[in-house]
C-alpha positions as CSV (number, residue, x, y, z in Angstrom):
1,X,12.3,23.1,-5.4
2,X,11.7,21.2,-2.0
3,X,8.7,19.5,-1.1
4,X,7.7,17.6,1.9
5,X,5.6,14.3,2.2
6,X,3.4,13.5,5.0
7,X,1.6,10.6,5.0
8,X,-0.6,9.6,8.5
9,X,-3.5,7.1,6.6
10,X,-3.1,4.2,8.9
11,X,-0.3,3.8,11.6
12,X,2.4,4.6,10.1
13,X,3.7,8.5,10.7
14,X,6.1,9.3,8.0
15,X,7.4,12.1,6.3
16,X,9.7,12.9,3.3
17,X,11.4,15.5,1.3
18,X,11.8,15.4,-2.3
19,X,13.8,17.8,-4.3
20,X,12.6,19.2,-7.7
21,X,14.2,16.5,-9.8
22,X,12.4,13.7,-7.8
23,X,15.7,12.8,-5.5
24,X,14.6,11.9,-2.4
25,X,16.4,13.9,0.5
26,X,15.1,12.2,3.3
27,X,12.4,9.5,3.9
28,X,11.3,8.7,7.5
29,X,8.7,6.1,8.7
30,X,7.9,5.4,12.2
31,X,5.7,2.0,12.8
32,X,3.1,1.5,15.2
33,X,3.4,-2.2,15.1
34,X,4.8,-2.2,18.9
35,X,1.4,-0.7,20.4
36,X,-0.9,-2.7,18.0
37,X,0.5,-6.3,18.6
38,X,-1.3,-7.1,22.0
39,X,-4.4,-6.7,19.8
40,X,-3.6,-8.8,16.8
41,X,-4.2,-5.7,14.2
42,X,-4.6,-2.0,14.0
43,X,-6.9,-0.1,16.8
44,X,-8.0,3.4,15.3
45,X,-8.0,5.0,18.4
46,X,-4.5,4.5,19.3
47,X,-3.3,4.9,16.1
48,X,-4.2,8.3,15.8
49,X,-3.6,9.0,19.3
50,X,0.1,8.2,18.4
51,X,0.2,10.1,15.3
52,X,-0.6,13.4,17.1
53,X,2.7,12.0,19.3
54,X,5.2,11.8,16.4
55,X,3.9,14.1,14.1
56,X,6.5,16.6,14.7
57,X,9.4,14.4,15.6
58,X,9.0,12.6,12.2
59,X,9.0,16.0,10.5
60,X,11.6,17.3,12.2
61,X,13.4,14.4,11.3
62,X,13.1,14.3,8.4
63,X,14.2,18.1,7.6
64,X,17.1,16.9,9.7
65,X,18.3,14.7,7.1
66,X,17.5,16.5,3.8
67,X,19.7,19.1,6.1
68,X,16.7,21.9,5.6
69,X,14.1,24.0,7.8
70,X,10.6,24.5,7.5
71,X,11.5,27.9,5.6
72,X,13.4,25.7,3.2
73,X,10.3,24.0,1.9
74,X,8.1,24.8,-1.4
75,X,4.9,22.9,-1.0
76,X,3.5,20.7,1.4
77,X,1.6,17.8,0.4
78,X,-0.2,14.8,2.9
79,X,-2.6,12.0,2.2
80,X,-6.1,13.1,2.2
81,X,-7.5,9.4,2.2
82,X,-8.6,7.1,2.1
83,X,-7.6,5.2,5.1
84,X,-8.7,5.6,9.3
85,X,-10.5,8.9,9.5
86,X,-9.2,10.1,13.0
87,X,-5.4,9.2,11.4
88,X,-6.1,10.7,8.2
89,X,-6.9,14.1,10.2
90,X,-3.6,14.4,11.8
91,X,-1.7,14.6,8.9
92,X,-4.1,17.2,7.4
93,X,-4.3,19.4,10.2
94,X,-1.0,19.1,10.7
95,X,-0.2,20.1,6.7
96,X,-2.7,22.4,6.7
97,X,-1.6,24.3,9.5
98,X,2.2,24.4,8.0
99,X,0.9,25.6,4.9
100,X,-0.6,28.7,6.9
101,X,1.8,29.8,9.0
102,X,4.3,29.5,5.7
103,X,1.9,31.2,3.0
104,X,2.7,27.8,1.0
105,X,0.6,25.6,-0.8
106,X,-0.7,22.2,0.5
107,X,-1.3,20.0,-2.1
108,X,-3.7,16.9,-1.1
109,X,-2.9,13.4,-2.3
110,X,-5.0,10.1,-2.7
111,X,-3.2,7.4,-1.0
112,X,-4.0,4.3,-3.7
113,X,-2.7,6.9,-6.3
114,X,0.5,7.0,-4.6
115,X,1.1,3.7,-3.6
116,X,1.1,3.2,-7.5
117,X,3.2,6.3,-7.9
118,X,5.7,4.6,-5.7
119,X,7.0,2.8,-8.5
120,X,7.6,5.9,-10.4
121,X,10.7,7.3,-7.6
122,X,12.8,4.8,-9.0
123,X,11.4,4.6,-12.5
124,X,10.5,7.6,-14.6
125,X,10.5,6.2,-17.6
126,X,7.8,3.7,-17.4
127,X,5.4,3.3,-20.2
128,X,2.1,3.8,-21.0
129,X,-0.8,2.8,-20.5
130,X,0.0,0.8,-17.2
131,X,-1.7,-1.4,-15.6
132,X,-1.2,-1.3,-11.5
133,X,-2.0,-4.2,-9.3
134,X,-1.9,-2.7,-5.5
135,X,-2.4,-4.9,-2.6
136,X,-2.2,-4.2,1.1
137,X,-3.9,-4.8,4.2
138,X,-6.8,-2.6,3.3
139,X,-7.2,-2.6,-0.3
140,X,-7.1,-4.9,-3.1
141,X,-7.3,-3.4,-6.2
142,X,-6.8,-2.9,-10.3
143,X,-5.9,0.6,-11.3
144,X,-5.8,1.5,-15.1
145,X,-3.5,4.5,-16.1
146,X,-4.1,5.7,-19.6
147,X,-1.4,8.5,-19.4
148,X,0.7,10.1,-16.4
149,X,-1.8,11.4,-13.4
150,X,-5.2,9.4,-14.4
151,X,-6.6,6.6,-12.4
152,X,-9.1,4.2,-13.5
153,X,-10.1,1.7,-10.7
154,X,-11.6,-1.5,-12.8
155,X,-11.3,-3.9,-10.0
156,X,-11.6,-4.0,-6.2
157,X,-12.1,-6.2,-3.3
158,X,-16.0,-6.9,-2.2
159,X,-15.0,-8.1,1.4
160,X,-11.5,-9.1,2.5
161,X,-8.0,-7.5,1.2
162,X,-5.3,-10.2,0.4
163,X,-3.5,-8.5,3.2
164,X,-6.5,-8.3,5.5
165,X,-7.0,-12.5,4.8
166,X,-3.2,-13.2,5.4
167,X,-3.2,-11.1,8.6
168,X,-6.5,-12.7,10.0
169,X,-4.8,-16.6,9.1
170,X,-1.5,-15.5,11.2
171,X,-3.6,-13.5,14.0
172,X,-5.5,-17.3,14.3
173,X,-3.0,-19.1,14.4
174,X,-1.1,-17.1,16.9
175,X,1.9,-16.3,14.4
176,X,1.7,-12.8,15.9
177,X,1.4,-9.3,14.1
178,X,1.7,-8.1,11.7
179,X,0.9,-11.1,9.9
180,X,2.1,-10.9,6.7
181,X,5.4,-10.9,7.1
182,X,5.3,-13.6,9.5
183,X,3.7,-15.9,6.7
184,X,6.1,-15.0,4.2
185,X,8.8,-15.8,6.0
186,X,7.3,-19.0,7.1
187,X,6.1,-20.0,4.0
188,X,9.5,-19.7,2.4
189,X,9.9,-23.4,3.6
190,X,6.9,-25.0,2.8
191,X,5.5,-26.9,0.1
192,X,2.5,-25.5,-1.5
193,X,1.1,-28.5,-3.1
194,X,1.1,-30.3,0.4
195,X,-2.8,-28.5,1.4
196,X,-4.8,-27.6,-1.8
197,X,-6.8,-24.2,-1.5
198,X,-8.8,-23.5,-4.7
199,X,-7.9,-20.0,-5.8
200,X,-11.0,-17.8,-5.2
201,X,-12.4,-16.2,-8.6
202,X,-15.7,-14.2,-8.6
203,X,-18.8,-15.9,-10.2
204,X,-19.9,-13.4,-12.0
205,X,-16.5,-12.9,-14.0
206,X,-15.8,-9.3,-12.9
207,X,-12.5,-8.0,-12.3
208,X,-13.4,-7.7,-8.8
209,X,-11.9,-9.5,-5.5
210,X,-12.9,-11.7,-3.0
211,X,-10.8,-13.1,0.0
212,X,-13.5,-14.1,2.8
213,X,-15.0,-17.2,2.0
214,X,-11.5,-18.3,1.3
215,X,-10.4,-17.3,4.7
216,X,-13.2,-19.1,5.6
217,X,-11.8,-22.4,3.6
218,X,-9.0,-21.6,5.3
219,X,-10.3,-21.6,8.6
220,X,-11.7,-24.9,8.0
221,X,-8.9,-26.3,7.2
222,X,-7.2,-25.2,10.0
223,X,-9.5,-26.8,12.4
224,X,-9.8,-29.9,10.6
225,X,-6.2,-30.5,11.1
226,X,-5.8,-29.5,14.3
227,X,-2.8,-26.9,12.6
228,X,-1.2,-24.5,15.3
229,X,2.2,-22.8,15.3
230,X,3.9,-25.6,16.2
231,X,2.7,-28.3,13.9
232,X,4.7,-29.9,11.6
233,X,2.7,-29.1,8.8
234,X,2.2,-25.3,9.3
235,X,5.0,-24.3,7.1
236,X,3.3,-26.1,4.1
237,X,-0.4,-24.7,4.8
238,X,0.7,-21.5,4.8
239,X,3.0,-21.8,1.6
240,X,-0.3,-23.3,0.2
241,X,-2.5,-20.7,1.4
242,X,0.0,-17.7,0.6
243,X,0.4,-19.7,-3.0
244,X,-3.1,-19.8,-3.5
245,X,-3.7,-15.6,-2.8
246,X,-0.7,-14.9,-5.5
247,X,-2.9,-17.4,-8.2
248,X,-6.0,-14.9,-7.3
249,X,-4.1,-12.1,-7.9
250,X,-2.5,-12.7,-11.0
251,X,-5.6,-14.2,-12.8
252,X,-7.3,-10.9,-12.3
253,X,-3.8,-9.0,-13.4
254,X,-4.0,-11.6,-16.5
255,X,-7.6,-11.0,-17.3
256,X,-7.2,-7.3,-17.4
257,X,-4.3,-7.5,-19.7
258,X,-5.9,-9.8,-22.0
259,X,-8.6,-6.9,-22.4
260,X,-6.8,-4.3,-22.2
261,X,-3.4,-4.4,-23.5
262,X,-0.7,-2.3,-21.5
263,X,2.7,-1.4,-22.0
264,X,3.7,-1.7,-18.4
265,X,2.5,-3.6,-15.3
266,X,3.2,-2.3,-11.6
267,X,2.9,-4.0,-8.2
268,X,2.7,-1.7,-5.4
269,X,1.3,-1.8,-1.9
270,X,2.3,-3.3,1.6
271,X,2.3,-6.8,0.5
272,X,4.1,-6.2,-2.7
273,X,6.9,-7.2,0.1
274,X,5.9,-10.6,0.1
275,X,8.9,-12.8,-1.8
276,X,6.5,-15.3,-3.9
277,X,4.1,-12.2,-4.7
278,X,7.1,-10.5,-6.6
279,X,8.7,-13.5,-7.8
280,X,5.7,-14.5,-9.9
281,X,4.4,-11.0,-10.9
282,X,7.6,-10.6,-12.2
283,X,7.5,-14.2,-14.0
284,X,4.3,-13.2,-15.3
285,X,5.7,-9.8,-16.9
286,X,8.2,-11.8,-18.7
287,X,5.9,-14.5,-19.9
288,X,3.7,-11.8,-21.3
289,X,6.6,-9.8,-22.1
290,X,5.5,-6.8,-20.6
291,X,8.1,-5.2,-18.3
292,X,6.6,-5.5,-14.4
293,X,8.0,-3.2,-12.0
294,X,7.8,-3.4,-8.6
295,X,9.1,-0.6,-5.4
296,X,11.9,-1.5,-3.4
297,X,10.4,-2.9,-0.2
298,X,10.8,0.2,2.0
299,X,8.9,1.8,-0.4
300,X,6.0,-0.4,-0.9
301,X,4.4,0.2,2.6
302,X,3.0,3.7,3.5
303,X,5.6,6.1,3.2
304,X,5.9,9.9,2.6
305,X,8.2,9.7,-0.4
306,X,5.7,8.2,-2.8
307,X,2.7,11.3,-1.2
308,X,5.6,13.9,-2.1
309,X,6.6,12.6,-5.5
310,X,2.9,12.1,-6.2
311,X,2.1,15.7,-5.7
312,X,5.6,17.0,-7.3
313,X,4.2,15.3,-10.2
314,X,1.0,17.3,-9.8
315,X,2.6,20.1,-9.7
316,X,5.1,20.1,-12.5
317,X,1.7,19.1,-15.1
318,X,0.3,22.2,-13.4
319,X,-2.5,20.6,-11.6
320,X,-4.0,23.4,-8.7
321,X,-5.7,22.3,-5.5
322,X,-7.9,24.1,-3.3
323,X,-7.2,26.6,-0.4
324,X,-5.5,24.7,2.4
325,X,-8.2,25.6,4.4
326,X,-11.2,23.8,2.5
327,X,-9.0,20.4,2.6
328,X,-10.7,17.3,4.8
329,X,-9.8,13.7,5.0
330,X,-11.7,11.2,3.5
331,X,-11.9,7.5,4.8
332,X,-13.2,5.7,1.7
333,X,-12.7,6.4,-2.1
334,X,-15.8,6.3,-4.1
335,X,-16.0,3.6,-6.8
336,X,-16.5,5.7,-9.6
């Protein structure tokens, strides 16, 4: 069986195929981070504007490498949300209208359900219950998984993702975008202790998250040191502040598994890349002794791979989805 990925939820267009035993044939992402930088973070319009560029070059692609055609394929499966609506669409169209013309089924995908899947392409034997920790410029959040293919949210962000705060510190400073990144790499050589930022922890003790009053700390730090780019002092601010966002994390990541008990931790999501994040989720598995497993970078970002092997998944337990043409995106995922 063959099965391509297409994954369109922000501005990245990417597309995979995944044979039947979860190899992956091909995996192609194309960044947008080129047309975005003038404005120091995504604009909606263009994003999806490009999309509807590269959609077919990506796709083509990425049959090109798996050294297939569209006749080739089994199932066709593409992030239904959440993510930028006008985005979200030209992946779904685009699906939806391959899965006509071939008489093949489309099989929708929730994209925080596969960035937590992503760990599962190079691990298939990961235990149960898990407890995911995914984090990326848009979402912050606990997922609980009980057994294979069920997803409990227990914790979110109220305001601010982690990503979205490191991204908005770097787009003030003038690091450039995207942010992250650029702070991780500049934070390699700092000393965290140097500025003190109090980790921020919600009052009412729910597993929830909260980045934007301490951006706003942050912020006021910033300006009461007069920090810019090239300040001698920049390098150990933002190893303090990116410190500070990892000790968030993994208090929440420690209070769920005090409560809950799982047999496997995962770390997924865009800035799962960052060096100190996976360092000391890592640690913290082994402290716990609970094994922690985390994507290889290229596959911690959006990618098609982890929507294909998602829905493979799906398919193999003998899930169904509905008619290709009922299918529509969804920007936000309810709380429930």
């Amino acid at each position: 069986m063959n099965i391509l990925g297409i994954e369109t939820s922000c501005d990245e267009t990417s597309a995979a195929v995944l044979r039947g035993d979860f190899a992956i044939a091909s995996s192609v992402v194309l960044s947008q981070d080129e047309i975005h930088a003038p404005y120091g973070g995504v604009v909606p319009e263009l994003a999806s504007r490009q999309h509807i560029l590269s959609i077919s070059y990506v796709v083509e692609e990425s049959l090109r490498r798996a050294e297939l055609e569209l006749r080739d394929i089994d199932a066709y499966s593409v992030t239904q949300g959440p993510g930028l609506i006008g985005s979200l669409l030209v992946g779904l169209s685009y699906a939806k209208a391959l899965g006509f013309a071939f008489r093949k089924p489309v099989i929708p995908v929730d994209h925080l359900e596969a960035h937590v899947y992503s760990a599962f392409l190079e691990n298939r034997r990961i235990r149960f219950p898990v407890l995911a920790l995914l984090v990326s410029g848009g979402h912050t959040s606990l997922l609980w998984m009980e057994r294979e293919l069920r997803y409990e949210p227990i914790g979110h962000t109220r305001d601010d993702a982690a990503g979205e705060a490191l991204d908005k510190i770097a787009k003030f400073l003038g690091l450039g975008y995207p942010g992250g990144p650029i702070i991780d790499k500049l934070a390699a050589d700092g000393d965290p202790r140097t500025f003190r930022l109090a980790p921020p922890q919600m009052s009412d003790g729910s597993p929830d998250f909260s980045f934007s009053g301490f951006k706003t700390a942050a912020l006021r730090q910033i300006r009461e040191w007069n920090l810019t780019r090239g300040h001698p002092g920049i390098q150990d601010f933002l190893a303090g502040f990116e410190s500070s966002v990892v000790r968030a994390l993994l208090h929440n990541v420690d209070r769920a598994v005090r409560e809950r008990s799982p047999e496997s931790l995962i770390l997924c999501g865009g800035v799962a890349r960052n060096r100190r994040l996976r360092r000391e989720f890592e640690a913290y598995g082994r402290n716990a002794g609970i094994p922690a497993y985390i994507p290889s970078p290229e596959f911690c970002t959006d990618n098609a791979a982890m929507v294909a092997g998602l829905a493979l998944a799906r398919r193999e337990s003998g899930e169904t989805s509905a008619s290709e043409l009922t299918l529509n995106a969804y920007a936000r995922r309810s709380r429930g």
